[in-house]
C-alpha positions as CSV (number, residue, x, y, z in Angstrom):
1,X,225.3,178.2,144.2
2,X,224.6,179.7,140.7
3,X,222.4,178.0,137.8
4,X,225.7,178.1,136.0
5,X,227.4,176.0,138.9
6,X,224.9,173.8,139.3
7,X,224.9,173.0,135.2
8,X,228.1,172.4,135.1
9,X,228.4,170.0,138.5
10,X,225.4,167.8,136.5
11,X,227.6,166.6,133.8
12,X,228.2,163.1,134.4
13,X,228.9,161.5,137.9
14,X,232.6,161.0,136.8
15,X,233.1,164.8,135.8
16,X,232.3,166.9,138.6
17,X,233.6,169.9,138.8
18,X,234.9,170.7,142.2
19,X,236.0,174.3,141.6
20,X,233.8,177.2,142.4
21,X,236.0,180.0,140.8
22,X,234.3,182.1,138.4
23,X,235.3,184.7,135.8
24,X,233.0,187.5,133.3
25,X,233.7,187.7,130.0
26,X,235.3,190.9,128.9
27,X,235.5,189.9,125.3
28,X,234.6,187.8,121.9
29,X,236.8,188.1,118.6
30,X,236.1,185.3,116.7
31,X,237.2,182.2,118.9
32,X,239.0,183.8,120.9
33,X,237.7,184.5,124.7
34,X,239.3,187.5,127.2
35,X,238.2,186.3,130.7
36,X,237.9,188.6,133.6
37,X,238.9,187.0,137.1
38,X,238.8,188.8,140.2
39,X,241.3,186.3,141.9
40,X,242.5,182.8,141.6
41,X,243.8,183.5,138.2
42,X,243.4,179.8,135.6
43,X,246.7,178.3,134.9
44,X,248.0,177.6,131.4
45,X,245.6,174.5,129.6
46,X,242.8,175.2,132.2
47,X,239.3,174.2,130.8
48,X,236.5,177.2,131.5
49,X,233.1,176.7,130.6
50,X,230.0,179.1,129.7
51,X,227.2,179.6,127.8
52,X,224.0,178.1,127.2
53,X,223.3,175.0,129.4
54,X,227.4,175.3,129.3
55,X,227.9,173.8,126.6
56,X,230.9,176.3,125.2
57,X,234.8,175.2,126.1
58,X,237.5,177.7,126.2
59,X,241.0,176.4,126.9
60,X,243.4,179.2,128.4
61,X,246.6,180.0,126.6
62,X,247.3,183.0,127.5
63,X,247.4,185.1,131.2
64,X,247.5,188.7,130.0
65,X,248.0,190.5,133.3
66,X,247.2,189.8,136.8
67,X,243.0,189.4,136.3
68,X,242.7,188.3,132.6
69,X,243.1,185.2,131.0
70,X,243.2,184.9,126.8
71,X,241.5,181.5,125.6
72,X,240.5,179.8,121.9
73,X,236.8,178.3,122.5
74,X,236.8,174.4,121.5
75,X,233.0,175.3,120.3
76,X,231.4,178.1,118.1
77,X,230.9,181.1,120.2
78,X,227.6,182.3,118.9
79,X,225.6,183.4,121.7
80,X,228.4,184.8,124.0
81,X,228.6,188.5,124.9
82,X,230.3,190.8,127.3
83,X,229.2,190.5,131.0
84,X,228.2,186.2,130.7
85,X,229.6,184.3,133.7
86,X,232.6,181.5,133.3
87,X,232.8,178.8,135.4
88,X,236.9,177.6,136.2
89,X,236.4,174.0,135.8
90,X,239.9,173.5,138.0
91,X,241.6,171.4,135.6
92,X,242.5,170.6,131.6
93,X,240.4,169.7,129.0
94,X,239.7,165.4,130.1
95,X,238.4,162.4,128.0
96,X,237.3,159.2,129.0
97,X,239.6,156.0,129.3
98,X,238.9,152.1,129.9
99,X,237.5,149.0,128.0
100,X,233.9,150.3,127.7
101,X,235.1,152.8,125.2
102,X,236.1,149.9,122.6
103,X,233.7,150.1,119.4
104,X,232.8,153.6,120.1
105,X,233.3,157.0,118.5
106,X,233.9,160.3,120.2
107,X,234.4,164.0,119.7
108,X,237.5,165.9,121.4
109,X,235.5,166.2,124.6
110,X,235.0,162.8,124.8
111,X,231.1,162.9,123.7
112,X,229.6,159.9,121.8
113,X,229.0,160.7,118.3
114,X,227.8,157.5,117.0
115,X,223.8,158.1,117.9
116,X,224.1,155.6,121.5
117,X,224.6,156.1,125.1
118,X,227.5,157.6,126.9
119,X,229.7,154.6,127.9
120,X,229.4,154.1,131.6
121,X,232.6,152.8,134.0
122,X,235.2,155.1,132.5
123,X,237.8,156.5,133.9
124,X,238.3,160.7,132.8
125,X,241.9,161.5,132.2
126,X,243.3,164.9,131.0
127,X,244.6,165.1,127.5
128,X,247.7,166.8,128.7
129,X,250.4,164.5,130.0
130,X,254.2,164.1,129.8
131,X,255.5,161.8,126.8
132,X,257.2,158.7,129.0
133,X,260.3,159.4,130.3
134,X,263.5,157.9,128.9
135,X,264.0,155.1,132.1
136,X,260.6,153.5,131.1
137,X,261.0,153.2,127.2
138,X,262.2,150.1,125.3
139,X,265.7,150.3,123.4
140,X,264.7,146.8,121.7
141,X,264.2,147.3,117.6
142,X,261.7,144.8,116.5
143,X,259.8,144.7,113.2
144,X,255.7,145.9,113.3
145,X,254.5,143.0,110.8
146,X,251.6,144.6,108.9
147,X,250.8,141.3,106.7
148,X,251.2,143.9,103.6
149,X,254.4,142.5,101.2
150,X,255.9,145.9,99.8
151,X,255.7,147.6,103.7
152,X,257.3,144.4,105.4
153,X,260.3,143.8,102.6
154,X,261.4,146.9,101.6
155,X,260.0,149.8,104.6
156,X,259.7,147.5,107.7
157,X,257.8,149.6,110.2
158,X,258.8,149.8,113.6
159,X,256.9,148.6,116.9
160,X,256.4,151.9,118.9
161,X,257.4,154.2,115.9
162,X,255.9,156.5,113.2
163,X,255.6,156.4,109.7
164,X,254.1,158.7,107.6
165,X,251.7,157.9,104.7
166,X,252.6,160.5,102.0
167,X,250.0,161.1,98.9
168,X,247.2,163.0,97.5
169,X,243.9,162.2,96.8
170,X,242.5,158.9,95.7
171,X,245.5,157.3,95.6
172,X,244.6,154.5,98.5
173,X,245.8,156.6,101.6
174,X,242.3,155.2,103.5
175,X,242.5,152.0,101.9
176,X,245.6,151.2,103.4
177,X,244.8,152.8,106.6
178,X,241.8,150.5,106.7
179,X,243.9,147.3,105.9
180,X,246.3,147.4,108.7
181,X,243.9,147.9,111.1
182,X,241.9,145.0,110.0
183,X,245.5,143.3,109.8
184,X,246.5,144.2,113.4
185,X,243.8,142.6,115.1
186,X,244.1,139.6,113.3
187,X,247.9,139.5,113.8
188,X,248.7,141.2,117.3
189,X,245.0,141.4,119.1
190,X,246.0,144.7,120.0
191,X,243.8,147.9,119.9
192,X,243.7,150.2,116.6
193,X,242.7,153.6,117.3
194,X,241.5,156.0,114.4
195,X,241.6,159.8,115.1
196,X,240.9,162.3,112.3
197,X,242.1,165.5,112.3
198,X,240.4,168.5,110.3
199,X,239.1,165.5,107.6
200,X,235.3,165.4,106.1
201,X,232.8,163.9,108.1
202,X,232.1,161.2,104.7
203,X,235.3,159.8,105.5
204,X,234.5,159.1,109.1
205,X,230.5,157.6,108.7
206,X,232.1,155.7,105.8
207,X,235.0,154.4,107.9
208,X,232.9,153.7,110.7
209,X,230.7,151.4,109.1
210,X,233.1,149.7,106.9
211,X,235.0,148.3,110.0
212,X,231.9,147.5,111.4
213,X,230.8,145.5,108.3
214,X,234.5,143.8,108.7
215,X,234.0,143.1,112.0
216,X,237.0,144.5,113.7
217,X,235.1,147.6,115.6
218,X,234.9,145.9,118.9
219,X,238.6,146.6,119.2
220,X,238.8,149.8,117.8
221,X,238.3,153.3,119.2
222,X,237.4,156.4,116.7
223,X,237.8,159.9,117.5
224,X,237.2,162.9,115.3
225,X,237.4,166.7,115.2
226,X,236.2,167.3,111.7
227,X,237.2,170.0,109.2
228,X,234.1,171.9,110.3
229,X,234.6,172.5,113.6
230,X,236.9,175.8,115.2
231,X,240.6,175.4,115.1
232,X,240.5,174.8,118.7
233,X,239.2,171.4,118.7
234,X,241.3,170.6,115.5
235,X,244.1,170.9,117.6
236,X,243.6,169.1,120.6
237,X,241.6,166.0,119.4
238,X,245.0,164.3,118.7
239,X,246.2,165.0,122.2
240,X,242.7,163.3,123.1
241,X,243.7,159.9,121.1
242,X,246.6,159.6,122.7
243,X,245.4,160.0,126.4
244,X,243.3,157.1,125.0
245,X,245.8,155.0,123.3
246,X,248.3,156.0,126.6
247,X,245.3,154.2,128.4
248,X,245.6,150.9,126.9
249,X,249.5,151.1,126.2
250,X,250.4,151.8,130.5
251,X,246.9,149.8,131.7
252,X,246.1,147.4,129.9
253,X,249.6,146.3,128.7
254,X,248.3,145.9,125.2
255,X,250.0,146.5,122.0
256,X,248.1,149.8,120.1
257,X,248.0,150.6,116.5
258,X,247.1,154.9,116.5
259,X,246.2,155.9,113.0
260,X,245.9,159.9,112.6
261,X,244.8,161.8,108.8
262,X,245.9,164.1,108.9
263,X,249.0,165.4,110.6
264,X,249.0,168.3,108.6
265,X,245.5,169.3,109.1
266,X,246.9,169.4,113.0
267,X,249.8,171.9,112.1
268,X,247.3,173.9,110.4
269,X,244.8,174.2,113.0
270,X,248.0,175.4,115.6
271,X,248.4,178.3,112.6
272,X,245.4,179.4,112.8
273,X,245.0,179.1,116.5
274,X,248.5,181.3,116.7
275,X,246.9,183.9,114.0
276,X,244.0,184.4,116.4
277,X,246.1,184.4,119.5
278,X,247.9,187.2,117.8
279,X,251.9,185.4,117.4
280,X,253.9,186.9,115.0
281,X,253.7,184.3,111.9
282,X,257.3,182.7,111.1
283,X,258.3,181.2,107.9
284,X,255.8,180.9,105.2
285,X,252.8,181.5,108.1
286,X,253.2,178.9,110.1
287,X,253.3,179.3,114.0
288,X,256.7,180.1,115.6
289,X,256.2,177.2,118.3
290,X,255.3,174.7,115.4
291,X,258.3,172.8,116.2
292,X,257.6,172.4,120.1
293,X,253.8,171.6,119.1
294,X,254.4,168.8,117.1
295,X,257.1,167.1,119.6
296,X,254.1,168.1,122.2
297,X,251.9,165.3,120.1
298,X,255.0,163.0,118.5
299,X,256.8,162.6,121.6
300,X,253.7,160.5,123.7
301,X,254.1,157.9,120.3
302,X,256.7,155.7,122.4
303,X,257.8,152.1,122.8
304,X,258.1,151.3,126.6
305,X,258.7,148.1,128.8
306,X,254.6,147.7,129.8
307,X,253.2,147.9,126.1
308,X,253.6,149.7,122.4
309,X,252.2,152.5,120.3
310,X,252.5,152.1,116.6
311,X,251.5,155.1,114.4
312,X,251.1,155.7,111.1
313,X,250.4,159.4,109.9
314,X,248.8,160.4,106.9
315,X,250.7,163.6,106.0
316,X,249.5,166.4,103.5
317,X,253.0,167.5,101.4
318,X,251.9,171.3,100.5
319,X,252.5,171.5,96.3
320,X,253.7,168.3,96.4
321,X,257.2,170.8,98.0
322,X,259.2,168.0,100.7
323,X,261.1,171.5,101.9
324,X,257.8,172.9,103.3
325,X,258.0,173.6,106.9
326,X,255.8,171.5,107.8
327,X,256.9,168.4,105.5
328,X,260.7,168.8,107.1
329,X,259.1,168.6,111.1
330,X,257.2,165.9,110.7
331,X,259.9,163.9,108.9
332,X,262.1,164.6,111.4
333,X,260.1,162.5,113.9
334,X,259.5,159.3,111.2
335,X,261.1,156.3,111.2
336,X,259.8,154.9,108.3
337,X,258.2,156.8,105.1
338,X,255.7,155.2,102.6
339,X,255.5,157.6,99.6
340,X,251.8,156.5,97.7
341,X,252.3,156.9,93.6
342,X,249.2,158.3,91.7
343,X,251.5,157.0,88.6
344,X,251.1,153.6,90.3
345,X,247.5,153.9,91.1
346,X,246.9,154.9,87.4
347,X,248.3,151.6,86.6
348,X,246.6,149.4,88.9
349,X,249.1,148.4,90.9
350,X,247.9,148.6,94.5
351,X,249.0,149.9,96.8
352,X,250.4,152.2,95.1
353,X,253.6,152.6,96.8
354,X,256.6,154.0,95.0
355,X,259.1,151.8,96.0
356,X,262.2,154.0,95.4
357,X,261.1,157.2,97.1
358,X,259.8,154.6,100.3
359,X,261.8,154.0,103.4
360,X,262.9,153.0,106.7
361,X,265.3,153.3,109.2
362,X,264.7,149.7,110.2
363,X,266.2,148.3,106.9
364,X,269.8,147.6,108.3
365,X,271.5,144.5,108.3
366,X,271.4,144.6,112.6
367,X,267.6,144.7,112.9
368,X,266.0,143.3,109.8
369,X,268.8,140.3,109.3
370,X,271.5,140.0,106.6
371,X,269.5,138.2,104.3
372,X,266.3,140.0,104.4
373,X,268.9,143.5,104.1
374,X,270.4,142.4,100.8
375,X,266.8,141.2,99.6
376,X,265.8,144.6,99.8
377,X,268.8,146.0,98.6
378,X,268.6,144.0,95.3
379,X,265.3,145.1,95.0
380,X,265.9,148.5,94.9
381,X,268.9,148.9,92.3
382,X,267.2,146.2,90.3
383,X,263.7,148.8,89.9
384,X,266.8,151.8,89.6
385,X,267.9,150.0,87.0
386,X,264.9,149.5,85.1
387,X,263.8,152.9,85.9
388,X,267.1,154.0,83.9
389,X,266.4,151.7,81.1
390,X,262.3,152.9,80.3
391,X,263.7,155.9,78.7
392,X,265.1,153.6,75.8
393,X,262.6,151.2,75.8
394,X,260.3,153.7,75.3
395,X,262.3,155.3,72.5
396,X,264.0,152.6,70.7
397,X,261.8,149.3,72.0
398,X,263.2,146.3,73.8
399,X,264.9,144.7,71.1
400,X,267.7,147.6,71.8
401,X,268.6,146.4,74.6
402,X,271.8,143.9,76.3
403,X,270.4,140.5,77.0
404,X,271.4,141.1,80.7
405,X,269.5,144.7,80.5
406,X,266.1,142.6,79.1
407,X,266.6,140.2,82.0
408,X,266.8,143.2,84.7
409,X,263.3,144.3,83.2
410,X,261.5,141.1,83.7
411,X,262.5,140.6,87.0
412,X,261.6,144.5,87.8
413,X,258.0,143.9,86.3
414,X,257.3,140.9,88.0
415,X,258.6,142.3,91.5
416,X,256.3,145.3,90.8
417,X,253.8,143.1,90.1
418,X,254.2,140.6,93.1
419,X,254.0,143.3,95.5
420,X,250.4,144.2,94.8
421,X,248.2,142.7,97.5
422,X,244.4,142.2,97.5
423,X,243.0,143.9,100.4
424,X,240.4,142.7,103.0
425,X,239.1,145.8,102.7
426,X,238.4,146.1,99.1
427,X,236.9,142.8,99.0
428,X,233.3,144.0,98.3
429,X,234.8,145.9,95.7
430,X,237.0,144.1,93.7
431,X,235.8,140.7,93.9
432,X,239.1,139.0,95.1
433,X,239.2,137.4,98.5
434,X,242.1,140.0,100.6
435,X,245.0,138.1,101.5
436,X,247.1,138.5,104.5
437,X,250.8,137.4,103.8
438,X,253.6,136.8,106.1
439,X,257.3,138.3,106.1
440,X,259.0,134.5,105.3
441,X,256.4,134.0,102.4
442,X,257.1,137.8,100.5
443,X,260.8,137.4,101.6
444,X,260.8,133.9,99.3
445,X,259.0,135.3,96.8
446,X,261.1,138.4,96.1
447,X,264.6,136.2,96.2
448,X,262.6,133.3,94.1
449,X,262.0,135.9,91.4
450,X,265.3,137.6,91.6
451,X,266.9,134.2,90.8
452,X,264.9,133.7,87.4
453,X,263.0,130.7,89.2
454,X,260.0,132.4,87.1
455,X,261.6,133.5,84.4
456,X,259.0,131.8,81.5
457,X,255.9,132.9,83.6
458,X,253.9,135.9,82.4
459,X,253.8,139.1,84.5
460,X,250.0,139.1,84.9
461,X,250.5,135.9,86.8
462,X,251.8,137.9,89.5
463,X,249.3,140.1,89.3
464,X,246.8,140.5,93.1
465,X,248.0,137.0,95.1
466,X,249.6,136.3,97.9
467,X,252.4,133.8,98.3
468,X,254.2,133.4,95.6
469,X,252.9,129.9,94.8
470,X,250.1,131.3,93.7
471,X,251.7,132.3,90.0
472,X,251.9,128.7,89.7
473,X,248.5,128.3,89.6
474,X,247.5,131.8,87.6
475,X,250.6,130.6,84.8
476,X,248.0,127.8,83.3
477,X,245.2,129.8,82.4
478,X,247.1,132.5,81.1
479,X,249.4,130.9,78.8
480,X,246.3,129.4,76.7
481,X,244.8,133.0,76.5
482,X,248.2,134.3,75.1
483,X,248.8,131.3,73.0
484,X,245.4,132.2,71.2
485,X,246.3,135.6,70.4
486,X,247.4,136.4,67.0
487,X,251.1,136.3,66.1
488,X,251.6,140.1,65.0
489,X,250.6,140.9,69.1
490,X,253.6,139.1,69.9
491,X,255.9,141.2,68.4
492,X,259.6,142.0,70.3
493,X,257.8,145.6,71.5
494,X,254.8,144.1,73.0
495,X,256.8,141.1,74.8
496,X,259.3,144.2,76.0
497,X,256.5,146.0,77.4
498,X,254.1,143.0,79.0
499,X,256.1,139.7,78.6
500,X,259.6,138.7,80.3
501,X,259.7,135.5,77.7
502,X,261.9,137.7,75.7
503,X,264.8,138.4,77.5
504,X,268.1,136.3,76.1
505,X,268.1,132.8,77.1
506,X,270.6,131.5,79.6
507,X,272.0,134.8,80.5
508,X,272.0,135.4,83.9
509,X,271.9,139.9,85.1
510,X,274.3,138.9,88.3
């Protein structure tokens, strides 16, 4: 047996490597591998190994003819040359599976990457499998409560779907990531698995700690293939989080909450993999088998009869364009979109959802309930409507408006303002204690304000609580400090702008 062999066989008791086929290298372009094989040809998605203490993956794509094999390397490929030996390890790229990989985080190999030991008593599955086929999936619709009041009431997520987390930079795309995990193991005690996908390595340490200083790590997984490493492993570290999550979905019979930023930095790594596997480019670069790529990774995201996988995708939108190619694919496979405003965020109100541009196939009368339907409904026209009337406000002042038009603007501003939330995870922060609010309490709230029960409250009472009856007790406090103020600040443009007092007296906007 070779040294090479006898490397690769001491890698961990559970990953032997029973085959003994072995290949040359014939050549090195960048990550991309041409492997010499004098028989037994690698199929399609075979894992070879090589290199120093064989350490460098390559993961076959391509058979060229009847000896060679074309492959992306998973690793850098400094130190390869013509003439080095590969080893066929028999099989796909694998990761480890089973309870003691709770609280850990791992590369897309399935290495530790948090400075302790391996986990031991795992079980090594490969990261390519078949999505569940349709026999085994569940045709029930029910509602994925996240605790968050602008998700639940107006984009209700769905249990074993996909949304998709739409926004730029610092506008709370983490933050809120953060908060329905914490949120999903207080609610479901199910398993939250994070994988990032061509992100900075910041975001992970900093992620990594925070839910350890929040205490919800022992039921969360972390995998990462940072923006540094080769497309390769960009690529297939999401197919690595769902072997994972696919784990505790089929074994364990436990619900699973799969978070993944970026979905975009995945499309981009197949482009690039495709540019150096030589594929003619399609529409604006992108790879011609984008389309079957993405439904590669989308399609394992399912609902069946044994357990659940939720999702929620952070997606890149390239210059801010929604008829991008890759924009159009991945909203194809949503079933609820959460657009993030930096107008909002600018304002303060977190999170900064816009919640006209937000949302979800749930929100029909058949799944959500009549009631919670026409809630939302009203909602919406009643923002429209104010969105239609800032223009003149802005141009002419409040006093130019209907009585009925000044009531639709109070009860706009305080819905936008009831449907910010503290956060658990900005507690450290911010200084407010999160709060974690149920679907019947921000369904009350919303239909309480939309029938003027609050109509003589200020909006900055609504401002950061939770259940409604919590304006009650911000109203007291506030009133003194406006009652103080001088009377030229309470002039019919200032109470337009930041108080709802002014809108006409017994006129109802329905």
């Amino acid at each position: 047996m070779s040294a090479l062999e006898t490397e690769l066989r001491s890698v961990g008791n559970e990953r032997k490597i029973p085959s003994t086929n072995t290949g040359v290298i014939r050549s090195v372009r960048g990550s991309v591998v041409d492997v010499h094989f004098e028989e037994n040809l690698p199929a399609v998605y075979t894992e070879l190994r090589t290199g120093k203490d064989s350490l460098i993956s390559i993961e076959v794509l391509m058979q060229i003819d009847a000896h060679h094999v074309r492959g992306i390397a998973m690793n850098p490929t400094q130190g390869l040359s013509r003439g080095m030996r590969v080893l066929d390890t028999g099989g796909p790229l694998k990761v480890p599976v089973g309870k003691r990989i709770l609280s850990r985080m791992f590369d897309v190999f399935g290495n530790t990457i948090d400075r302790q030991p391996a986990p031991t008593e795992v079980e090594w599955r490969p990261i390519h499998r078949d999505p569940p086929p349709l026999v085994q999936r569940s045709t029930k619709s029910e509602i994925f409560e996240t605790g968050i009041k602008v998700i639940d009431v107006l984009m209700p997520l769905e249990r074993g779907g996909k949304a998709g987390l739409f926004g730029g930079a610092g506008v709370g795309k983490t933050v809120l990531l953060t908060e329905m995990i914490h949120n999903m193991v207080g609610h479901q005690q199910g398993v939250s698995l994070f994988c990032g996908i061509g992100e900075r390595c910041r975001e992970g340490e900093e992620l990594y700690h925070d839910m350890k200083k929040a205490g919800v790590l022992p039921h969360m997984v972390l995998l990462f293939g940072q923006m540094n490493e080769p497309p390769g492993a960009r690529f297939r570290v999401g197919l690595a989080a769902l072997t994972m999550a696919e784990y505790f979905r089929d074994d364990e019979h436990r619900d699973v909450l799969l978070l993944i930023d970026n979905i975009f930095r995945f499309i981009q790594a197949g482009m690039e993999v495709s540019g150096l596997m030589g594929q003619m480019p399609s529409r604006l670069g992108y790879q011609p088998t984008m389309g079957t790529e993405l439904s590669g990774l989308e399609e394992r995201i399912a609902n069946t009869d044994s357990g659940s996988i939720t999702s929620i995708q952070a997606v890149y939108v390239p210059a801010d364009d929604l008829t991008d190619p890759a924009a159009v694919h991945a909203f194809s496979h949503l079933s609820a979109s959460i657009v993030l405003s930096r107008k909002r965020a600018s304002e303060g109100l977190f999170p900064a959802v816009d919640l006209l541009q937000s949302n979800s196939k749930m929100a029909t009368p058949t799944v959500i309930g009549e009631r919670h339907y026409l809630l939302a409904q009203e909602i919406r026209k009643t923002l429209a409507h104010y969105e239609e009337l800032k223009d003149i406000i802005a141009m002419l002042g409040m006093e130019q408006l209907t009585p009925e038009d000044r009531n639709v603007v109070g009860r706009a501003r305080r819905l936008e303002r009831f449907l910010t939330q503290p956060f658990f995870a900005t507690e450290q922060f911010s200084g407010i204690k999160g709060k974690d609010v149920s679907l019947k309490d921000a369904i009350d709230g919303c239909e309480r304000i939309l029938k003027d029960e609050f109509k003589d409250y200020p909006e900055s009472a609504f401002y950061m609580i939770g259940a409604i009856d919590e304006a009650t007790a911000k109203k007291q406090p506030v009133k003194k400090k406006m009652e103080s103020e001088d009377a030229p600040q309470l002039s019919p443009v200032r109470s337009g702008s930041n108080s709802p007092t002014s809108s006409g007296k017994g006129v109802e906007a329905h």
